[in-house]
Phi, psi and omega in degrees: 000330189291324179302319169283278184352309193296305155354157186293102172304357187289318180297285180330282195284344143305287178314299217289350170295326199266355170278328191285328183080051192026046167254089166247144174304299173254076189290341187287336189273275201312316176291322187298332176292323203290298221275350152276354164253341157263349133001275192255022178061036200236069199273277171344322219258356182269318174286350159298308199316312185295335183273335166261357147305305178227052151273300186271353154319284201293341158304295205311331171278350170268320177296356198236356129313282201102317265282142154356303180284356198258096193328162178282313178287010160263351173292282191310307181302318192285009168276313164297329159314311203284310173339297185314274174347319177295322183296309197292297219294312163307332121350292187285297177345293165351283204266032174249323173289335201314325203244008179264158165321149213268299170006277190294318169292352184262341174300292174298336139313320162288338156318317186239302181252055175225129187294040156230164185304352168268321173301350170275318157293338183276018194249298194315318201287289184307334156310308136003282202307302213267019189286345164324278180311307139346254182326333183280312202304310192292310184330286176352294196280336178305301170301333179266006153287333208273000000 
């Protein structure tokens, strides 16, 4: 997989656009992640990033249901969850940046990883993005089981 990984990112992300049905929030944040985990060889640590990307993508539409039937203490737990999850995504964010230019980290850090309601939102949105990059990652181990 690492090889096909290794691929023209303009391609990965053509794909990972016709999964999306070209709605991506950051598609520009999104090519700088990919070209920095392969870059610096952290291909593995972008595909953690992507499965809890949209892991906690996908908490987030059952807490923003709601729906009526649903107990409150499972609410509260998928809150908590969601809590977790934010961290760890931020985190793995964290350790994808670590090693780029302050240039580059301070732009996603202010963007992203700062504790007020516009950065949780562009954080929610690019979680979005990379539940996307998730699924070209599955397309992937798909093709190379056949």
């Amino acid at each position: 997989m690492n090889n096909e990984l290794s691929a023209n990112v303009n391609i990965i992300l053509t794909e990972v656009g016709r999964l999306a049905n070209n709605h991506l929030y950051f598609k520009d944040d999104l090519e700088i992640l990919i070209n920095i985990a392969q870059q610096k060889g952290k291909l593995e640590l972008l595909e953690k990033l992507s499965f809890n990307a949209k892991f906690l993508h996908g908490l987030l539409k059952v807490i923003q249901r709601k729906e009526k039937l649903v107990e409150e203490t499972f609410v509260l737990k998928a809150s908590n969850e969601y809590k977790e999850s934010l961290q760890k995504v931020m985190m793995l964010l964290n350790d994808l940046l670590k090693d780029e230019n302050d240039f580059i980290r301070n732009i996603f850090n202010d963007k992203y990883l700062q504790f007020n309601q516009q950065c949780l939102s562009n954080l929610n949105n690019l979680c979005s993005d990379l539940s996307y990059l998730k699924l070209y990652f599955n397309d992937l181990k798909d093709k190379a089981a056949m």
